[in-house]
C-alpha positions in Angstrom: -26.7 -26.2 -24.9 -26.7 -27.8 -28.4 -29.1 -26.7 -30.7 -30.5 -28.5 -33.3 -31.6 -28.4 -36.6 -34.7 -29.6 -35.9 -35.1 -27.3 -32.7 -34.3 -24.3 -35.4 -36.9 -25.0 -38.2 -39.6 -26.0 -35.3 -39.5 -22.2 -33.7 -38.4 -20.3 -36.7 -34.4 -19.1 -37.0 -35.6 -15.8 -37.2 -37.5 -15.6 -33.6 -37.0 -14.2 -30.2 -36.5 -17.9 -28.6 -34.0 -19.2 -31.1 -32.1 -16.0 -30.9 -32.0 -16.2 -26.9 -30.6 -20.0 -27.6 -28.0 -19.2 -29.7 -26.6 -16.3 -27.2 -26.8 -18.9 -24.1 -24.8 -21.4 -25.8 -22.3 -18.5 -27.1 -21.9 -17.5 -23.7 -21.4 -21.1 -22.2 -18.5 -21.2 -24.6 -17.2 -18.1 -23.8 -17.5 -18.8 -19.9 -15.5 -22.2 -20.3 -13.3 -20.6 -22.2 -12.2 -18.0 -19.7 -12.1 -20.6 -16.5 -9.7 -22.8 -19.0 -7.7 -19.4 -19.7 -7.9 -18.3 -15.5 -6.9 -22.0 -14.7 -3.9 -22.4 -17.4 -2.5 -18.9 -16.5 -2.7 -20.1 -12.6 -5.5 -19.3 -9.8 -5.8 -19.9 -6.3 -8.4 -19.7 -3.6 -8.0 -16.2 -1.5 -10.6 -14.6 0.4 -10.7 -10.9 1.1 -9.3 -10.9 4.3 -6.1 -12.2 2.7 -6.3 -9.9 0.2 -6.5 -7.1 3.2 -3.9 -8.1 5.1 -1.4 -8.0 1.6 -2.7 -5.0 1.4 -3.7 -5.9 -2.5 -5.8 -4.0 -5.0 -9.1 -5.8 -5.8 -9.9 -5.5 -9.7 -12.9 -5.9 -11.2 -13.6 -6.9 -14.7 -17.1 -6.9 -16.0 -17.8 -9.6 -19.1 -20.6 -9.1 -21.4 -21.5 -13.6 -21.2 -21.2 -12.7 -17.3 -23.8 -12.1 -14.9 -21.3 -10.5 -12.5 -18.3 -8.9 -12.4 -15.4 -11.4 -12.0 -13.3 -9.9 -8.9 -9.5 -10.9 -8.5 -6.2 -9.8 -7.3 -2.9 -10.3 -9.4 -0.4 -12.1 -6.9 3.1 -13.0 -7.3 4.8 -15.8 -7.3 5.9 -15.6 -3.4 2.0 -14.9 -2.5 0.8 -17.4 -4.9 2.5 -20.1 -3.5 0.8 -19.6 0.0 -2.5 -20.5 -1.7 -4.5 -23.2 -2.7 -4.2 -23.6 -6.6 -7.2 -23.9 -8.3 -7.4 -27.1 -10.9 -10.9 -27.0 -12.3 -13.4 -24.8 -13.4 -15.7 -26.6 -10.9 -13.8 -25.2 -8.1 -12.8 -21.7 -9.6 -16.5 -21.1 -9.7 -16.9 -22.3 -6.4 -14.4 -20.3 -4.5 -15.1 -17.3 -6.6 -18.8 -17.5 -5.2 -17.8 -18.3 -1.7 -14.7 -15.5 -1.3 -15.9 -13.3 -3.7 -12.8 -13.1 -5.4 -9.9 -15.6 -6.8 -6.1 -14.7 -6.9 -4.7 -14.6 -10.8 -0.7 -15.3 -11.0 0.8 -12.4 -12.2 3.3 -12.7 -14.8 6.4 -11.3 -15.4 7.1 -9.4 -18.7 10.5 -10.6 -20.1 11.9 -7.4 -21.6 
């Protein structure tokens, strides 16, 4: 959403409708920011029955810009590789909606 100078001084910066636009197009950013951050730090498509059957923990992590918990389970680099990776945004949103879930790459601390 952009939002103009013009759309600002036409409804007032002060009301209930500009307000409500500049908290949508805060949370687009923050959304696209956290599917670039899921997809840099490596996702996959898993559905729960996977998740069951490697007898993995399903975390949930509620975001304020989110409309619903984002549900995942940290896999390692063994399990992770048995997945399909996830490339886009476009398709981490998609196979979050349709699994309910997405697998996250753990990482290894290096101590």
């Amino acid at each position: 959403m952009i939002i103009t100078k013009e759309f600002l001084d036409s409804v007032g910066r002060r009301s209930a409708i500009a307000r409500s636009a500049m908290v949508q197009a805060g949370d687009k950013s923050r959304i696209k920011a956290l599917k670039e951050a899921l997809i840099s730090i490596g996702a996959c498509e898993i559905t729960r029955g996977d998740a069951e059957m490697l007898n993995l923990t399903i975390k949930h992590k509620k975001y304020s810009f989110l409309s619903s918990p984002l549900n995942f389970v940290l896999l390692d680099d063994r399990d992770f590789s048995r997945f399909e990776p996830l490339k886009d945004g476009v398709s981490l949103e998609i196979a979050h909606f349709n699994n309910g879930l997405i697998g996250i790459l753990r990482r290894k601390n290096s101590d």
